[in-house]
C-alpha positions as CSV (number, residue, x, y, z in Angstrom):
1,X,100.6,45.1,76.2
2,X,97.3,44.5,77.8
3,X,94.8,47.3,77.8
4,X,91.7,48.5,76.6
5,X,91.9,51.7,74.0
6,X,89.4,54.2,74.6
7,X,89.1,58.5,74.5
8,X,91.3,60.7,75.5
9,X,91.1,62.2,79.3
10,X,88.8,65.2,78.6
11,X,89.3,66.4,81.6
12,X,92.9,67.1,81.1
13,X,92.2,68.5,77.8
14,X,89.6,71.0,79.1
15,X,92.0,72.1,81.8
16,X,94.6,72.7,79.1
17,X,92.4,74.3,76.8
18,X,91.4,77.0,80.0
19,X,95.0,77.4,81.0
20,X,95.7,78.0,77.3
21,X,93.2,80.5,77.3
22,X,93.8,82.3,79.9
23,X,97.4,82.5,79.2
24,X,96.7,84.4,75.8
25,X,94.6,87.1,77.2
26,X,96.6,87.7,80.1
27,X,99.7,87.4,78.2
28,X,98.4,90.8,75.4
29,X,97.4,92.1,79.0
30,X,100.8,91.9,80.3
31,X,103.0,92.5,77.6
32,X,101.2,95.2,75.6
33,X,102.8,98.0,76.9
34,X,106.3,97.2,76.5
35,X,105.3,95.5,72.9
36,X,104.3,99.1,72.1
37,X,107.6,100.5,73.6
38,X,110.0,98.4,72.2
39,X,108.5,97.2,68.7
40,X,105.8,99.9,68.1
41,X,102.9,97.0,68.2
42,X,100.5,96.7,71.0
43,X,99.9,93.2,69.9
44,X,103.5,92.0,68.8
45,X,103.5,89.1,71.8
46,X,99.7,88.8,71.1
47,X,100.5,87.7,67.8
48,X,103.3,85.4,68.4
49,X,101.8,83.9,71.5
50,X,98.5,82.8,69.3
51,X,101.1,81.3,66.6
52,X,102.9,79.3,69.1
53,X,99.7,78.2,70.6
54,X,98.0,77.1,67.2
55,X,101.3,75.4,67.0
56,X,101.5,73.7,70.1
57,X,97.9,72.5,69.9
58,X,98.8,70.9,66.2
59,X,101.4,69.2,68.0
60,X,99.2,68.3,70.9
61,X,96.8,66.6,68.7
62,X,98.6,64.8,66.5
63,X,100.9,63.1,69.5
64,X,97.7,62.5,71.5
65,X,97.2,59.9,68.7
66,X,100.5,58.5,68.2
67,X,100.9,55.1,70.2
68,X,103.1,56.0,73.6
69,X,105.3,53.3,73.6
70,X,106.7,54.5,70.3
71,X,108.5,57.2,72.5
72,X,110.6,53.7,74.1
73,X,112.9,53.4,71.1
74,X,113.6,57.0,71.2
75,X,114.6,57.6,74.8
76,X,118.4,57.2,74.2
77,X,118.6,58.9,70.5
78,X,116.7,62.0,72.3
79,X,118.5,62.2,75.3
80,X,122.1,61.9,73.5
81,X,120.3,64.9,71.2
82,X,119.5,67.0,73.8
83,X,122.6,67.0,75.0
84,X,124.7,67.5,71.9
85,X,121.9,70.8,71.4
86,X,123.2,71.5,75.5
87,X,126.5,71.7,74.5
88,X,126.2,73.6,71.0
89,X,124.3,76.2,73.0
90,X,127.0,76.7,75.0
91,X,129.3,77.5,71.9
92,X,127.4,79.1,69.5
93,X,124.5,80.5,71.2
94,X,124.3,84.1,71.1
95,X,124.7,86.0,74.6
96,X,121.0,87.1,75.8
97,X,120.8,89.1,79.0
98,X,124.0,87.6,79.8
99,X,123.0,83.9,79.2
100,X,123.4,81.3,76.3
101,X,119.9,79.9,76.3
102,X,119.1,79.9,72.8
103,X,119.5,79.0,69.4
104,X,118.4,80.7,66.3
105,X,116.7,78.7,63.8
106,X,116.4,82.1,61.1
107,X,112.8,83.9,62.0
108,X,112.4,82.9,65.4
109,X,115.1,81.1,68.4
110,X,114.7,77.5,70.2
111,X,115.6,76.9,73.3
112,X,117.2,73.5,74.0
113,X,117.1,73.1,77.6
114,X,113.1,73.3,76.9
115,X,113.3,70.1,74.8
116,X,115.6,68.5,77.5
117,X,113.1,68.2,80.0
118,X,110.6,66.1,77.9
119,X,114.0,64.0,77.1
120,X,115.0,63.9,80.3
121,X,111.4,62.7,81.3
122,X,111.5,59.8,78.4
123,X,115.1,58.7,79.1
124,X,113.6,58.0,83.1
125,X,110.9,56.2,82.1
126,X,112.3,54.0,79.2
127,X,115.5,53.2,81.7
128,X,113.2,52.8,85.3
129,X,110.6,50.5,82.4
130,X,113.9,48.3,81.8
131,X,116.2,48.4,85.0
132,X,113.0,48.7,86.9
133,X,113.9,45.6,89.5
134,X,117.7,47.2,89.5
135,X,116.8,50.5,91.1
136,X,117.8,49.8,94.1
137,X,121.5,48.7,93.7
138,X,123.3,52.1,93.9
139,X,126.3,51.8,91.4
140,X,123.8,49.0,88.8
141,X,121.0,51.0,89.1
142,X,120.1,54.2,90.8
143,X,123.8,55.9,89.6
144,X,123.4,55.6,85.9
145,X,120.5,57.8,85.1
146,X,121.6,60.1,88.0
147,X,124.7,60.7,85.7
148,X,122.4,61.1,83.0
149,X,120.2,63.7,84.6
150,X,123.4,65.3,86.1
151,X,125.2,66.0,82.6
152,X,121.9,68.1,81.0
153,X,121.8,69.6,84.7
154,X,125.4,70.8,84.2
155,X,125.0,72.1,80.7
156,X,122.0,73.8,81.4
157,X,123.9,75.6,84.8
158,X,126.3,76.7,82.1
159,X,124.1,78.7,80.4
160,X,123.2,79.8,82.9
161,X,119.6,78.8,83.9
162,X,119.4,77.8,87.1
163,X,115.8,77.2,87.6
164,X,115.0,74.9,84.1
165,X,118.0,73.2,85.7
166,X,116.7,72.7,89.4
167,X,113.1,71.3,87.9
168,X,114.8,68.9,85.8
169,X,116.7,67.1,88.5
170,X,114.1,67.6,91.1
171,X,111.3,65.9,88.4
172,X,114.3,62.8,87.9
173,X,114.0,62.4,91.8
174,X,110.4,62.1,91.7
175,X,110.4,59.8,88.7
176,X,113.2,57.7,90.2
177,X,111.3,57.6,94.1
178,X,108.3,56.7,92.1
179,X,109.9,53.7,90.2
180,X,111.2,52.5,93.6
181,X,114.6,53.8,94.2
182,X,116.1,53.6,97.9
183,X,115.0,56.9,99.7
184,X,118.2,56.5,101.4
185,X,120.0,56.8,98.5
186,X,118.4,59.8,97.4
187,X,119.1,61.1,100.7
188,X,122.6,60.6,100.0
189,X,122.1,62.5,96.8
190,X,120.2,65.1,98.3
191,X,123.0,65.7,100.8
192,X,126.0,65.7,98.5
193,X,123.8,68.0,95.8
194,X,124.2,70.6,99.1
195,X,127.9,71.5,99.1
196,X,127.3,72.2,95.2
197,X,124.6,74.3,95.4
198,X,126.7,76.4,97.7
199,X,129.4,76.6,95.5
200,X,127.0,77.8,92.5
201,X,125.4,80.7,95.1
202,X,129.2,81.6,96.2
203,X,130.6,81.7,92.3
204,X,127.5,83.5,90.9
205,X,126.9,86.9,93.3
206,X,123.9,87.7,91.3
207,X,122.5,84.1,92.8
208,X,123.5,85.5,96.2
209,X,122.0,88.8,96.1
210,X,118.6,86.7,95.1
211,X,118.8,84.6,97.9
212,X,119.8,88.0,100.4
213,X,116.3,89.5,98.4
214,X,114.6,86.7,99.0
215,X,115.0,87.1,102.7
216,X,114.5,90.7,103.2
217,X,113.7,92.3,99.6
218,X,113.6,95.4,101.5
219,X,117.2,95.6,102.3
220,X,118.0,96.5,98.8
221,X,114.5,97.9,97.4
222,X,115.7,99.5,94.5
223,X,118.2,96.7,92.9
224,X,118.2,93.0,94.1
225,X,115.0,93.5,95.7
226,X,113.0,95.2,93.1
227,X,111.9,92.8,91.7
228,X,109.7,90.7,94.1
229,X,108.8,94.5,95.9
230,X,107.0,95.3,92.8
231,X,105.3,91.5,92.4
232,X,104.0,91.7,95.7
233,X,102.8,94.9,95.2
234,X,100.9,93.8,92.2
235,X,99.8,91.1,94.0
236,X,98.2,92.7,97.2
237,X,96.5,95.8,95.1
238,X,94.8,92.7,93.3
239,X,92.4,92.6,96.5
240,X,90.0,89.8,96.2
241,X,88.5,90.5,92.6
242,X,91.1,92.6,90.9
243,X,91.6,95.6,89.6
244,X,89.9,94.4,86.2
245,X,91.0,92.9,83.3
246,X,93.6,95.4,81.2
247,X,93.8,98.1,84.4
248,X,97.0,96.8,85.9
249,X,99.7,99.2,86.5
250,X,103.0,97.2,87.2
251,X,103.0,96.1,83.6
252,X,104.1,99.8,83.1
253,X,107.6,98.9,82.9
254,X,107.6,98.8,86.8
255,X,107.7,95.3,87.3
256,X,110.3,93.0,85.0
257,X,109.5,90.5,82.6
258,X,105.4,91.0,83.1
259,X,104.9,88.3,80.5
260,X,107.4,85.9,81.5
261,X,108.7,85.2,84.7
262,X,105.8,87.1,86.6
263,X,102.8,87.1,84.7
264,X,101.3,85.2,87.7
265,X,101.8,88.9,89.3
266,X,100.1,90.7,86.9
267,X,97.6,87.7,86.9
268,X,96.9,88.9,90.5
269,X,96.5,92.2,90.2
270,X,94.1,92.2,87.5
271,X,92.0,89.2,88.0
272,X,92.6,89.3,92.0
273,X,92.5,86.4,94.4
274,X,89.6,84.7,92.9
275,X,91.5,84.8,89.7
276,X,94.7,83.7,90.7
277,X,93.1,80.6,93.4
278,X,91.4,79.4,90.4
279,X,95.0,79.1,88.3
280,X,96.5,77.5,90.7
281,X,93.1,74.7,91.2
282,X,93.4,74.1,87.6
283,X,97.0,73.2,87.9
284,X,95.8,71.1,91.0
285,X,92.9,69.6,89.1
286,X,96.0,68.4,86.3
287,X,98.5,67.1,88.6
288,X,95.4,65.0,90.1
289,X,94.2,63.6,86.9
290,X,97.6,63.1,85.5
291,X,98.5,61.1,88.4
292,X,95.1,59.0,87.9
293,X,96.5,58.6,84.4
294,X,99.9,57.4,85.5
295,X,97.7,54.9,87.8
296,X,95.8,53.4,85.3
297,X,98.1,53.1,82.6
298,X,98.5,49.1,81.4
299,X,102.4,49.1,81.7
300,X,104.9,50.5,83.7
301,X,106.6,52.8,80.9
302,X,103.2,54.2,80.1
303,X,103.1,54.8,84.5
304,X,106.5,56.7,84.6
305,X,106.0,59.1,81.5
306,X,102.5,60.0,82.8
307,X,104.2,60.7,86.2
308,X,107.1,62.3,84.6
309,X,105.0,64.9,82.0
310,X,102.7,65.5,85.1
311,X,104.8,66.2,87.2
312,X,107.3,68.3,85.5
313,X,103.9,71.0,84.5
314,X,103.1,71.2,88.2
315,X,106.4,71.3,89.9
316,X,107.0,73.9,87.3
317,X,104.2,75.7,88.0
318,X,104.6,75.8,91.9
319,X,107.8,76.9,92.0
320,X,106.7,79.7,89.5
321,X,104.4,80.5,91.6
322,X,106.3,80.5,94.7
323,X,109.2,82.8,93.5
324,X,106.4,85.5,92.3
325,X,104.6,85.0,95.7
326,X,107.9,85.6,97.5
327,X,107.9,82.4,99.0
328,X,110.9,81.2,97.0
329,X,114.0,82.8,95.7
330,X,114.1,84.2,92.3
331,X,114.7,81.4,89.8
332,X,113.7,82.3,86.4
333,X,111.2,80.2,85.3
334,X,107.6,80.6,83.2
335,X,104.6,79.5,84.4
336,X,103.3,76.6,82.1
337,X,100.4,77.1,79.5
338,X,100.5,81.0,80.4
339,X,103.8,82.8,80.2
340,X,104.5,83.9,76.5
341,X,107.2,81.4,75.4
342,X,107.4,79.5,72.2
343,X,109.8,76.8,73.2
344,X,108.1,76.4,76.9
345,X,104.7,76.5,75.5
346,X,105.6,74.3,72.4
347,X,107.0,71.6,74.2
348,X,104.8,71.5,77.2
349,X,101.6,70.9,74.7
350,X,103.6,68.5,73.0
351,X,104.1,66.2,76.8
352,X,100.5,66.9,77.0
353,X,99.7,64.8,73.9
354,X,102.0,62.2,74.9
355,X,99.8,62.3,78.0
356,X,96.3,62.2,76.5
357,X,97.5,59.3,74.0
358,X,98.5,57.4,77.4
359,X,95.3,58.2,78.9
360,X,93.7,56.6,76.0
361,X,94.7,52.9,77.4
362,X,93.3,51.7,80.5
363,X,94.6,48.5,82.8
């Protein structure tokens, strides 16, 4: 491989080490009064957020110095072991708020699907690196990975977790588009993924009563609706600089999952709109130097898992975002580098590492 070894991006690693940040405070702000509630400790989340965080920055570290192209040789083990953990999910999981999402591992619970979108990501890259001039033969090229990505998609819409499972297959189009796949064929993709996506909204009600909420929360204001009512709430009492640091009010068990799901909300209403606009430029200002990292990286393996790790944070993080801002339907997904998550966090630091190591090679 031609390339030059140098330092690390310090840009990306500044941004992370901010998000980080700020997704520890907010996350003790957030969660403190239903950590009191339910466990009789104000700083039970605290406590575990910091530990998955010292974690994930271990992890960080020690990948942003092992050689990417290691991660070629273990696309297709770690894809065929993130499915196998898929599928035991599915049978031995325990049921937790009427999903099998997790696994427990004794003092603490993994989530699988988490580790299946940095497999997912490496599988693209290692198969678009080899079968990169085949992309655009349908059944040679283009199908095979889409069967790939469509198997951990299905798993994961068994649990179910709809929205880990629409950022996976939307971050395998991007990764596939950017190798050079036929847009018409994704178009063809795109339209047959439609009648399927129906059927899940039909066979689910709860998925239909989000979308109904989605378009007029108001219908149903104290049920399907609640949820996004009380986000937007928290949202637009932010004003421009917030109500303050700690003074929110939704976290009083008004609005759901305040450390999870909508801690962008409670971002909002305590930090205001300075606060939240500067969130969402960092997550700008990573999607922009990952990209330049995925630009100047010496081979085309190195291109596609810089793509892939970048763009699985931001999409992520937009459509995050968008479902707290009302602007999407409710999907269920954390907001990288902030919401309190030890298998999200864990893993996303970890991609971030495989990142900064490919940032360490120039062209």
């Amino acid at each position: 491989m031609a390339g030059k070894k140098g330092t690390p991006d310090l840009a990306i690693i500044l941004i992370t080490i901010v998000l980080l940040g700020v997704g520890v405070v907010m996350v003790f702000s957030a969660s403190s009064v239903a950590s009191l509630m339910e466990h009789n400790d104000p700083y039970y989340y605290l406590k575990r957020q910091l530990l998955w965080a010292a974690l994930g920055l271990l992890v960080m570290g020690i990948l942003s110095h092992l050689d990417y192209r290691f991660y070629r040789r273990l696309a297709f083990p770690g894809i065929l072991i993130s499915l196998m953990l898929l599928g035991l999910v599915l049978v031995i999981g325990p049921i937790i708020g009427g999903s099998r999402r997790w696994l427990l591992l004794g003092f603490t619970g993994f989530q699988p699907s988490e580790l299946a979108k940095l497999c997912v990501v490496l599988f693209i890259a290692a198969y678009c690196d080899r079968w990169r001039g085949n992309l655009r033969h349908f059944l040679t090229g283009f199908l095979p990975p889409l069967l790939v990505v469509v198997v951990a998609v299905g798993l994961i819409l068994l649990e179910p977790d709809f929205g880990t499972g629409a950022v996976i297959f939307m971050n395998a189009m991007i990764m596939l588009f950017g190798a050079g796949a036929s847009l018409w064929h994704m178009s063809l993709v795109a339209l047959g993924a439609l009648p399927c996506l129906l059927i899940l909204i039909i066979k689910a009600p709860y998925r239909l009563r989000r979308l109904l909420a989605f378009i007029d929360p108001w219908a149903d204001p104290l049920d399907s609706g609640w949820n996004i009512i009380q986000s937007l709430l928290a949202i637009g009492s932010g004003g421009l600089f917030g109500l303050g640091l700690g003074q929110g009010r939704e976290k009083y068990l008004y609005l759901p999952e305040a450390h999870t799901d909508f801690i962008f909300a409670i971002l909002g209403e305590e930090l205001g709109f300075l606060g939240a606009a500067a969130v969402v430029l960092l997550f700008f200002l990573f999607a922009w130097r990952g990209l330049k990292i995925a630009l100047s990286s010496p081979d085309f393996f190195g291109c596609m898992l810089a793509l892939g790790i970048t763009s699985i944070v931001t999409f992520q993080a937009l459509l995050n975002i968008g479902v707290v801002t009302g602007s999407l339907p409710i999907t269920g997904i954390t907001l990288p580098f902030i919401s309190f998550g030890g298998s999200s966090l864990t893993i996303t630091l970890a991609g971030v590492g495989i990142l900064l190591n490919i940032s360490r090679w120039r062209a």
